[in-house]
DSSP file (Angstrom, degrees, kcal/mol; ACC not computed):
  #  RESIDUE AA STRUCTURE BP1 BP2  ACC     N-H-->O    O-->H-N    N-H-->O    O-->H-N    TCO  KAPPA ALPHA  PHI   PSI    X-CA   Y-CA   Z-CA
    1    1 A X              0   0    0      0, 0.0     2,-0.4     0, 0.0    46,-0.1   0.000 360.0 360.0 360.0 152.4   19.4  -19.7  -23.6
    2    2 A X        -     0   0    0     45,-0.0     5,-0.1    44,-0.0     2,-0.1  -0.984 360.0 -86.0-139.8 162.8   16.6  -17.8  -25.4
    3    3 A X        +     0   0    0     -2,-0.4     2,-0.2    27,-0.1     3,-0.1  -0.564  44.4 173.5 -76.1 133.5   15.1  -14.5  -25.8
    4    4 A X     >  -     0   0    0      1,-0.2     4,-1.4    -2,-0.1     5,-0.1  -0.634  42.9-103.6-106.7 160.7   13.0  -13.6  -23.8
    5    5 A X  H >> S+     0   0    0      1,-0.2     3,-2.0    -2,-0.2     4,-1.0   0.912 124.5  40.9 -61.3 -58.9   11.1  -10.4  -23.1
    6    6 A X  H 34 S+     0   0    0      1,-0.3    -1,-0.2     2,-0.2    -3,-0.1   0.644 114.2  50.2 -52.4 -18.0   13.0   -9.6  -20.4
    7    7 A X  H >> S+     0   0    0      2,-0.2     4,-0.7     1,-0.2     3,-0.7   0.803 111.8  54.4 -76.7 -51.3   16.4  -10.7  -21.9
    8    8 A X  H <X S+     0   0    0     -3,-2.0     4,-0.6    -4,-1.4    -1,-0.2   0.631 107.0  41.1-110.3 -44.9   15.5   -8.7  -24.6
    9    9 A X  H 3< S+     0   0    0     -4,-1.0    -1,-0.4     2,-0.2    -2,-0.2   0.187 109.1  66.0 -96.7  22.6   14.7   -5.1  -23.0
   10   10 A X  H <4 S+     0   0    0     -3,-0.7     3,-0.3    -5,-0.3    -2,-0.3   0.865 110.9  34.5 -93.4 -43.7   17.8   -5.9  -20.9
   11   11 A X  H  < S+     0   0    0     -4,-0.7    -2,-0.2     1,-0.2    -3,-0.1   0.377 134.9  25.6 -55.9 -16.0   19.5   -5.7  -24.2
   12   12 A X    ><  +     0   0    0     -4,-0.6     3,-3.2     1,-0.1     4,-0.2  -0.410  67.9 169.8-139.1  61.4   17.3   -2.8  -25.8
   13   13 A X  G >  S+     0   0    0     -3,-0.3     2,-2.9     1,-0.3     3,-2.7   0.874  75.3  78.3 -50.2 -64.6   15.9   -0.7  -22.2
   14   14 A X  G 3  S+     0   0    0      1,-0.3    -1,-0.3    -3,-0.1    -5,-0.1   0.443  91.9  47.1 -45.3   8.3   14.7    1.8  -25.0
   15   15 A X  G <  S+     0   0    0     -3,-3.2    -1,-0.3    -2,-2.9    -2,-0.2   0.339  78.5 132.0-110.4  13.2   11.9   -0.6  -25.5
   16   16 A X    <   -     0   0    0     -3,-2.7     2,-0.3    -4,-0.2    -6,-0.0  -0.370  35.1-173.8 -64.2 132.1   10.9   -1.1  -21.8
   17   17 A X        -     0   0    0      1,-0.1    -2,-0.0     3,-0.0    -3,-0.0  -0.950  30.5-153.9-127.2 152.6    7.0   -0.7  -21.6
   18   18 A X  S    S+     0   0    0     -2,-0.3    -1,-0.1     4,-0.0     5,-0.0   0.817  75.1 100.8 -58.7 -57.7    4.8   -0.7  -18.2
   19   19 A X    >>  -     0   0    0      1,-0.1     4,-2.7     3,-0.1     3,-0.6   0.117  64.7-154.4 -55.1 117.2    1.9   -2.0  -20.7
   20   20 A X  H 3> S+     0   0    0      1,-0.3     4,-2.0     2,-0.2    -1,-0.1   0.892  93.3  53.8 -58.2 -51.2    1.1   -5.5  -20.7
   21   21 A X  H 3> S+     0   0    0      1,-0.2     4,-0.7     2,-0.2    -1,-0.3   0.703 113.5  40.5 -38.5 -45.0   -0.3   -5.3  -24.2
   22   22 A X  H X> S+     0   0    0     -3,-0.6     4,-1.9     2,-0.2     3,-0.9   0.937 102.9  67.0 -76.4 -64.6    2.7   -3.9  -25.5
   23   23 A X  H >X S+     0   0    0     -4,-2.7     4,-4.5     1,-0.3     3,-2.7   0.931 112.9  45.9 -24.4 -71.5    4.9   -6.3  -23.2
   24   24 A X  H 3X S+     0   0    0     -4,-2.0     4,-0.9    -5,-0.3    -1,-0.3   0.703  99.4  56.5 -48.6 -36.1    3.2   -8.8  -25.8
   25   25 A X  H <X S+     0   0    0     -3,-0.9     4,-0.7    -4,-0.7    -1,-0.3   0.190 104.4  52.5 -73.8 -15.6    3.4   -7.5  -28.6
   26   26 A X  H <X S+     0   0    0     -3,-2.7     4,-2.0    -4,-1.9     5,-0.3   0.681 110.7  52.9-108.4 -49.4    7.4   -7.3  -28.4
   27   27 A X  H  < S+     0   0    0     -4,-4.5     4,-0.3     1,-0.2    -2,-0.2   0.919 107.7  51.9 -68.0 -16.0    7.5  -11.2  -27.4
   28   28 A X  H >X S+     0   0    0     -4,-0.9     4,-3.3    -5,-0.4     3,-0.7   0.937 106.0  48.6 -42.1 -58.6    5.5  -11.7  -30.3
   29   29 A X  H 3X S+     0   0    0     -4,-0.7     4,-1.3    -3,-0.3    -2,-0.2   0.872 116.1  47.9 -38.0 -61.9    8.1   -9.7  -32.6
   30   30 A X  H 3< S+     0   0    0     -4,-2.0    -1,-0.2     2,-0.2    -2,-0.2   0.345 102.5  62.2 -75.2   3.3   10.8  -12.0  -30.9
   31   31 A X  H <> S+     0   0    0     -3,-0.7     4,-0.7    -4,-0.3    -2,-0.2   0.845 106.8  42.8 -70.7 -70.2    8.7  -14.9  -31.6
   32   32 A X  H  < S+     0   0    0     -4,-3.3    -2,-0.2     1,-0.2    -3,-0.2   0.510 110.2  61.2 -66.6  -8.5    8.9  -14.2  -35.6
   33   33 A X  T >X S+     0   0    0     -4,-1.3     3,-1.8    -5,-0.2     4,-0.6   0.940  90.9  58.9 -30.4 -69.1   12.3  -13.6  -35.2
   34   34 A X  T 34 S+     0   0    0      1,-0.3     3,-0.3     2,-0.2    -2,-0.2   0.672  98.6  60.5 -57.0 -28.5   13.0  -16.8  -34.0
   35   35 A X  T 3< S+     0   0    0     -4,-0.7    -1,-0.3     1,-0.2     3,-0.1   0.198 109.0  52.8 -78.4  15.3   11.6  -18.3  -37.5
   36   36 A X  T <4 S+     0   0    0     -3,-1.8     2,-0.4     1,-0.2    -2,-0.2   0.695  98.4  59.0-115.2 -27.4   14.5  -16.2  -39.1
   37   37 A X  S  < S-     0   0    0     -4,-0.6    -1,-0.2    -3,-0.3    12,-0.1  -0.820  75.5-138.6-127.1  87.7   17.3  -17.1  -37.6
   38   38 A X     >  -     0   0    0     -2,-0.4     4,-2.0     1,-0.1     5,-0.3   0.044   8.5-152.3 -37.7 120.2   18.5  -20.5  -37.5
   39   39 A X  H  > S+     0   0    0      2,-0.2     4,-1.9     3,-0.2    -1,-0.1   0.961 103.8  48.8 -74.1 -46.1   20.2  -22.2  -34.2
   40   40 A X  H  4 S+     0   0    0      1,-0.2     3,-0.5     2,-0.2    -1,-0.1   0.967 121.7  33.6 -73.3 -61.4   22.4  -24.6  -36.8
   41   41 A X  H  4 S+     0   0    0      1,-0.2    -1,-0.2     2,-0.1    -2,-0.2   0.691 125.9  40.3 -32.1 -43.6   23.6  -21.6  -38.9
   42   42 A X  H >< S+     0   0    0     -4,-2.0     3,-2.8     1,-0.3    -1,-0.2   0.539  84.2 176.9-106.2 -19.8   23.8  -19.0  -36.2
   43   43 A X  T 3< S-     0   0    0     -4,-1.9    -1,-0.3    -3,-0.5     4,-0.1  -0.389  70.9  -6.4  79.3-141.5   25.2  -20.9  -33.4
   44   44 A X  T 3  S+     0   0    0      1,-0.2     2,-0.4     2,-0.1    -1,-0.3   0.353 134.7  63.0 -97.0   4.8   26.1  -19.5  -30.3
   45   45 A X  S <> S+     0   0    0     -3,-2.8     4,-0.6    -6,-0.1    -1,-0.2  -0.383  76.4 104.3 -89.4  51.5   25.1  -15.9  -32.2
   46   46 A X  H  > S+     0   0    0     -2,-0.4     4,-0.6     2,-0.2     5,-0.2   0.810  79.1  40.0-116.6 -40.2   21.6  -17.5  -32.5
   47   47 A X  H  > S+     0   0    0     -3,-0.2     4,-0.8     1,-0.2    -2,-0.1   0.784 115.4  50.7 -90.4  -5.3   20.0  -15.3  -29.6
   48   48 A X  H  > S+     0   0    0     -4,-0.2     4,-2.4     3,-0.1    -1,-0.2   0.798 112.0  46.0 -83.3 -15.6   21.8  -12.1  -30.6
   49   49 A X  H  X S+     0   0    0     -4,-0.6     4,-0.6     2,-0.2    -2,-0.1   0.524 118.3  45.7 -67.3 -14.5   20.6  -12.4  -34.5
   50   50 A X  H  X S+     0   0    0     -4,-0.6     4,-0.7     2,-0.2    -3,-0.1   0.803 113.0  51.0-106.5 -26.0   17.0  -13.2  -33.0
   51   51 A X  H >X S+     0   0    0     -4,-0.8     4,-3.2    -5,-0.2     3,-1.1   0.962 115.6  41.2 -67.0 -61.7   17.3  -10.2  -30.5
   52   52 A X  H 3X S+     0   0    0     -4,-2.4     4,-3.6     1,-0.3    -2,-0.2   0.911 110.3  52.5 -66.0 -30.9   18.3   -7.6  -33.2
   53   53 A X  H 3X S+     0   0    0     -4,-0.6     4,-1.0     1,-0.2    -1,-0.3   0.806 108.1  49.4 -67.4 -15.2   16.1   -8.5  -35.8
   54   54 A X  H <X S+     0   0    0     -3,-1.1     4,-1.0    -4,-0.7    -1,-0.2   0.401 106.4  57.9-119.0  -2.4   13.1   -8.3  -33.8
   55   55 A X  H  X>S+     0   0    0     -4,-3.2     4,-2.5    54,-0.1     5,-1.0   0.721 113.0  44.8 -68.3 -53.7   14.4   -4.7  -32.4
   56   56 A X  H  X5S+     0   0    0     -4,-3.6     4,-1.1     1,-0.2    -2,-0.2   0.738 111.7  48.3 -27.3 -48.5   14.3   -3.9  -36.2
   57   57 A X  H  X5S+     0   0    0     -4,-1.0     4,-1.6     1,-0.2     5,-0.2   0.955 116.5  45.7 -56.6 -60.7   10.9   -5.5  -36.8
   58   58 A X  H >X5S+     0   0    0     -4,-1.0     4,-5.1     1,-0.3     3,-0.5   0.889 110.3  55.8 -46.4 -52.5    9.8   -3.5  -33.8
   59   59 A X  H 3X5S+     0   0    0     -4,-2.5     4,-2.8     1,-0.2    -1,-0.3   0.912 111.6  39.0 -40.6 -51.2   11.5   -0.5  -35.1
   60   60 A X  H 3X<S+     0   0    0     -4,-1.1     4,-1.0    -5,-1.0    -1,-0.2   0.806 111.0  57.0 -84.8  -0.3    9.8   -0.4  -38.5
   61   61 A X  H <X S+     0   0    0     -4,-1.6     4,-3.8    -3,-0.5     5,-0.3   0.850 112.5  39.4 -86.0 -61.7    6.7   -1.3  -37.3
   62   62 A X  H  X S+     0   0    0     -4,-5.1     4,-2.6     1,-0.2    -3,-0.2   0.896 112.9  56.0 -42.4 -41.8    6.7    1.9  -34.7
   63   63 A X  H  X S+     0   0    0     -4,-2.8     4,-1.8    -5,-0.2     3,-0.5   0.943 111.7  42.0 -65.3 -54.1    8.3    4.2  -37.3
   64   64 A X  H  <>S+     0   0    0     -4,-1.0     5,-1.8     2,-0.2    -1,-0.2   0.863 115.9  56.4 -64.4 -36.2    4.9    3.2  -40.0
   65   65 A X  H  <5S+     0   0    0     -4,-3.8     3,-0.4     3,-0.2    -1,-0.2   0.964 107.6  41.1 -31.7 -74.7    3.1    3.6  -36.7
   66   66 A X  H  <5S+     0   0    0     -4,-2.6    -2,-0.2    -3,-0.5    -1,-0.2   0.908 111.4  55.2 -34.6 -65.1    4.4    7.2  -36.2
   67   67 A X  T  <5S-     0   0    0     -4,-1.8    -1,-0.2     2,-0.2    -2,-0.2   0.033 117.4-115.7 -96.7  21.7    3.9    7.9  -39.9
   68   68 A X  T   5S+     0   0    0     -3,-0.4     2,-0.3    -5,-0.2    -3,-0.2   0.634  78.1 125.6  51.8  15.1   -0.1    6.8  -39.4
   69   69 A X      < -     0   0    0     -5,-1.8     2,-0.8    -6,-0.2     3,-0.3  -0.834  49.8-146.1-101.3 142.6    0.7    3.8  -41.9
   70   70 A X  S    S-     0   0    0     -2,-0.3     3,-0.1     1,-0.2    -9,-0.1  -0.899  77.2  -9.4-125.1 116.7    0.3    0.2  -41.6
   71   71 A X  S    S+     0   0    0     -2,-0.8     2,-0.4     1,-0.3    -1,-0.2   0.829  93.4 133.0  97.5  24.4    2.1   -2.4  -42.8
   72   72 A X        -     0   0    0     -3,-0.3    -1,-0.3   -12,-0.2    -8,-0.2  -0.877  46.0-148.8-134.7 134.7    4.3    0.4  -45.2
   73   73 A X        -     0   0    0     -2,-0.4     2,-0.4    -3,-0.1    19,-0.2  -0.588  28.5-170.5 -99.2-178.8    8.4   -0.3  -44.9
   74   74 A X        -     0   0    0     -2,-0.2    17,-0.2     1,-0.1     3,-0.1  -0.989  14.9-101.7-159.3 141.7   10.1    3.5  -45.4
   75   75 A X        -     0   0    0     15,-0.4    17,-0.2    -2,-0.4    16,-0.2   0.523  51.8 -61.1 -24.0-174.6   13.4    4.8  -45.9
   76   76 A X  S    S-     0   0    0      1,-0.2    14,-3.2    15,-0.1     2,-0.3  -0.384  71.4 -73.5 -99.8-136.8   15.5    6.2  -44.0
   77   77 A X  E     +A   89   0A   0     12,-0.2    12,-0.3     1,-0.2    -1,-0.2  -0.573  46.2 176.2 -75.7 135.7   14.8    9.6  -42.2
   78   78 A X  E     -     0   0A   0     10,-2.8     2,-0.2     1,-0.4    -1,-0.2   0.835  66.9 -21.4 -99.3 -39.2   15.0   12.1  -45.1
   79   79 A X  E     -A   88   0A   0      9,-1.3     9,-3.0     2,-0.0    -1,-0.4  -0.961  54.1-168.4-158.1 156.0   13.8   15.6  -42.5
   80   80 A X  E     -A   87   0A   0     -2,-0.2     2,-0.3     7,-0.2     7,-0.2  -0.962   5.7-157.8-148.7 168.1   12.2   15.8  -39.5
   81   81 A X        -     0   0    0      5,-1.6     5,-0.3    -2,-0.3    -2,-0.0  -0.990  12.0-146.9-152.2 132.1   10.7   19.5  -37.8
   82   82 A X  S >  S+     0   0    0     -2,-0.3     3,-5.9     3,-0.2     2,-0.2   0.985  78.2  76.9 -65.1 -67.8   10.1   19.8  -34.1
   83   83 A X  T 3  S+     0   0    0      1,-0.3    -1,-0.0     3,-0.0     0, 0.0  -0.539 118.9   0.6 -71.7 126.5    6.9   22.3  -34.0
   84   84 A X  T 3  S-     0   0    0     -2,-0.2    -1,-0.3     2,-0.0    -2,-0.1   0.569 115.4 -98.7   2.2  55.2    3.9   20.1  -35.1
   85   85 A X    <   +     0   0    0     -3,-5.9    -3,-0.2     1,-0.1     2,-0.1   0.409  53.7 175.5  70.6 131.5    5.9   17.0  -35.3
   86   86 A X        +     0   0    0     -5,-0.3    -5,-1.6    -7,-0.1     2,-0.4  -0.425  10.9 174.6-153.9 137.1    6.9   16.2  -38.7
   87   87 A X  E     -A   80   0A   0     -7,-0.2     2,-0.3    -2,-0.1    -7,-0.2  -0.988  11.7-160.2-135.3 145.1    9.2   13.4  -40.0
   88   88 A X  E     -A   79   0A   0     -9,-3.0   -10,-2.8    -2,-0.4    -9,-1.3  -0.905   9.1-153.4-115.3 130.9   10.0   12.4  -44.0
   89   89 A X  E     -A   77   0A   0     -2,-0.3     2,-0.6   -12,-0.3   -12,-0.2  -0.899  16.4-129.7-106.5 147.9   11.3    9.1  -45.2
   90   90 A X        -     0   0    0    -14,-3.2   -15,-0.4    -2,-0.4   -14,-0.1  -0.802  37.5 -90.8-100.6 141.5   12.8    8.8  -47.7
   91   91 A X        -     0   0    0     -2,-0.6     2,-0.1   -16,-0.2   -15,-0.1   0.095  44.1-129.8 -46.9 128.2   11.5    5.7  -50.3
   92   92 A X        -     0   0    0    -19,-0.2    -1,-0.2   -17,-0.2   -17,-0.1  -0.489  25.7 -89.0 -93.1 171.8   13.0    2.8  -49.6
   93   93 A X        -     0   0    0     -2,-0.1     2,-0.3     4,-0.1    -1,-0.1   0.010  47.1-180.0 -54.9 177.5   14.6    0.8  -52.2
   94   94 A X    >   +     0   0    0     -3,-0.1     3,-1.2     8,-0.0     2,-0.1  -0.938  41.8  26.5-145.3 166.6   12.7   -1.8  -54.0
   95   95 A X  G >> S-     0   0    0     -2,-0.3     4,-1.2     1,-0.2     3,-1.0  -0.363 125.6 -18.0  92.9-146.8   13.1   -4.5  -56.8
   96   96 A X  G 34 S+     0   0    0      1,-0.2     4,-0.4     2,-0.2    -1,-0.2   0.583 136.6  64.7 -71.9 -13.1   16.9   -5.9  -57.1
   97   97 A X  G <4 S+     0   0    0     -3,-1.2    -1,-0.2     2,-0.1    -2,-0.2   0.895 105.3  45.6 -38.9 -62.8   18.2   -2.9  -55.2
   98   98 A X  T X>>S+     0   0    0     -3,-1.0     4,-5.5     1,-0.2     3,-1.2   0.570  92.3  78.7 -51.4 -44.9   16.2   -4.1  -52.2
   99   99 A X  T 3<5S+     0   0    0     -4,-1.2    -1,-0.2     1,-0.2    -2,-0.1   0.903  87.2  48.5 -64.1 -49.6   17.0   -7.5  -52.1
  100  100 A X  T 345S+     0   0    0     -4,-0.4    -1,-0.2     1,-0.2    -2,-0.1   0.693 127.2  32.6 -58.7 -10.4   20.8   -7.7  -50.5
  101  101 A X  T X45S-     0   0    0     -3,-1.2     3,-1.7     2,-0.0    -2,-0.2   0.771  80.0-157.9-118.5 -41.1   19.4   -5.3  -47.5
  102  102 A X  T 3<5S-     0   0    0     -4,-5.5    -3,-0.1     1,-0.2     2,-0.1   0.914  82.8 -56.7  52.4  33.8   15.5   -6.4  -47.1
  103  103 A X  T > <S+     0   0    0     -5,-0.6     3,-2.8     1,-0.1     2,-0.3   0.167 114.0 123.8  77.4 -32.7   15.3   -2.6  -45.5
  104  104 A X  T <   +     0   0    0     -3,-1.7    10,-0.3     1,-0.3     9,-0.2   0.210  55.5  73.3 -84.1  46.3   18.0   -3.5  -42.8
  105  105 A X  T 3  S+     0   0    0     -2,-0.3    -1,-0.3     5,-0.1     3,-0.1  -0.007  85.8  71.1-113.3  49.8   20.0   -1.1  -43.6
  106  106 A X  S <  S+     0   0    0     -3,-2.8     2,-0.3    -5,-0.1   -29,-0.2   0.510  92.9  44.2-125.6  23.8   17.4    1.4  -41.9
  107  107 A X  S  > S-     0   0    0     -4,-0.2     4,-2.7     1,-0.2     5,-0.1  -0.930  85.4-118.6-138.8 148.6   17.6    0.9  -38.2
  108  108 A X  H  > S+     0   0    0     -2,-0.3     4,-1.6     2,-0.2     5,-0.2   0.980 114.8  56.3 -55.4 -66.5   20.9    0.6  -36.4
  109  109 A X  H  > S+     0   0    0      1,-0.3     4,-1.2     2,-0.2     5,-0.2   0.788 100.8  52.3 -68.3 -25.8   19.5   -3.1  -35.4
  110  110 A X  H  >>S+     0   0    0    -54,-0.2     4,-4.6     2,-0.2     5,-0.5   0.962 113.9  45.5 -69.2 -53.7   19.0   -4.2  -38.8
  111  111 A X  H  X5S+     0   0    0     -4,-2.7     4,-1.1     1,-0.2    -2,-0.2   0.800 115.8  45.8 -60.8 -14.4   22.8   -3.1  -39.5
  112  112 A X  H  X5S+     0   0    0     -4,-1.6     4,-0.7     2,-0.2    -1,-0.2   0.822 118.2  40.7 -72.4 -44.8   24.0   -4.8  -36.2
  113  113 A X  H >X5S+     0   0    0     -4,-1.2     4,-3.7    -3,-0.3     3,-1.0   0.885 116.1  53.5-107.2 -37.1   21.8   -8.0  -37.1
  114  114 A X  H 3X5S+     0   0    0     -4,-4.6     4,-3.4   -10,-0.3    -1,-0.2   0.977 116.6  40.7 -58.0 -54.8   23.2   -7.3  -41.0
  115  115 A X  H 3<<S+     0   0    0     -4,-1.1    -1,-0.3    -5,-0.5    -2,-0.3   0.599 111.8  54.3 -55.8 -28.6   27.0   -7.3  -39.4
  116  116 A X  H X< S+     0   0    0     -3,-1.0     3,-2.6    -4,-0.7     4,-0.4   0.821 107.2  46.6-115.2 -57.2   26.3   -9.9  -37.3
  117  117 A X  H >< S+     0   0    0     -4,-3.7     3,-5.9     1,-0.3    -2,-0.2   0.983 102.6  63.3 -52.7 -45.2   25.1  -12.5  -40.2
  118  118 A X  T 3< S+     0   0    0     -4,-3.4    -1,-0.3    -5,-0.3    -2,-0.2   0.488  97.4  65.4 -73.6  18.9   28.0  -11.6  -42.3
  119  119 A X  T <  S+     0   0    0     -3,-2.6    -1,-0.3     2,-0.0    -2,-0.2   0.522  84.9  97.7 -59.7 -31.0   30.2  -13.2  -39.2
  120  120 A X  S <  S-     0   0    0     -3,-5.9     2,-1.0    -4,-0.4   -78,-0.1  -0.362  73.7-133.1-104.1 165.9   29.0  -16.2  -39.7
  121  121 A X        +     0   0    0    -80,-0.2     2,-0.7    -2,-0.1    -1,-0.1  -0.663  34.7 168.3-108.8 107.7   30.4  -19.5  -41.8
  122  122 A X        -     0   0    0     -2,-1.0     2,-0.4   -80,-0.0     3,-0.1  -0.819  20.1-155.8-116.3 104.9   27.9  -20.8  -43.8
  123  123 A X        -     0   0    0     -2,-0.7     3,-0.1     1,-0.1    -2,-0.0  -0.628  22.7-105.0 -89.9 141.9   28.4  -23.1  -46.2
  124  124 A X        -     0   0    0     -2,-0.4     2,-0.5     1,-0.1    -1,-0.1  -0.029  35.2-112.8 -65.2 155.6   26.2  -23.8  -49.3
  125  125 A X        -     0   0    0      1,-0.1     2,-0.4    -3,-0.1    -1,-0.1  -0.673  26.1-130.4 -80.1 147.9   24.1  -26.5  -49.5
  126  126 A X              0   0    0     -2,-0.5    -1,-0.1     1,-0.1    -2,-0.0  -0.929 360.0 360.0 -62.3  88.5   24.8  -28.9  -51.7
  127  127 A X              0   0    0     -2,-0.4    -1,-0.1     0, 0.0    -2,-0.0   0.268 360.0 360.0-102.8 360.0   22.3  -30.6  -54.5
């Protein structure tokens, strides 16, 4: 089996769009997934690892969205205020901090897809 859109909002409704553009734009997401997450490593976990990371992607992409920035990874939420909207991130790590998480631990699906990896039996290659 593979992710699909539909597969995919059957697993995440809170991304269900009417809009075909959008509709694209998430199999896209679950496209570049799919170059992340290995079928020999991941197994029969191959289309939930490919499903959650590419809610994450989606996730950090909307949140930079939100926050009128493109292409900018963020913390997580530091405050947010109802009356004219406002939400604070807080900086996310960087440098050697950064590196064991790569940001997921700032969506629930990046910690699900985080949880998920560290399931799996991977052995090193051998040179």
């Amino acid at each position: 089996m593979s992710v699909t859109y539909a597969t995919f909002i059957a697993l995440f409704p809170e991304f269900t769009t009417a809009d075909s553009g959008e509709q694209a734009r998430i199999t896209e997401y679950i496209s570049n997934a799919s170059l992340e997450v290995s079928p020999t490593s991941w197994g029969i976990k191959t289309d939930m690892g490919i499903s959650y990371l590419a809610a994450h992607m989606l996730s950090m992409a909307d949140r930079s969205k939100l926050a009128g920035v493109t292409n900018a990874a963020s913390g997580a939420i530091q405050s947010a205020k109802v009356g004219k909207l406002e939400v604070r991130f807080a900086a996310p790590l960087t440098g050697a901090k950064a590196f064991p998480l790569f940001g997921l631990s700032s969506t629930n699906y990046g910690m699900e897809y985080s949880r998920l990896r560290s399931t799996l039996s991977i052995t090193p290659l051998q040179i």
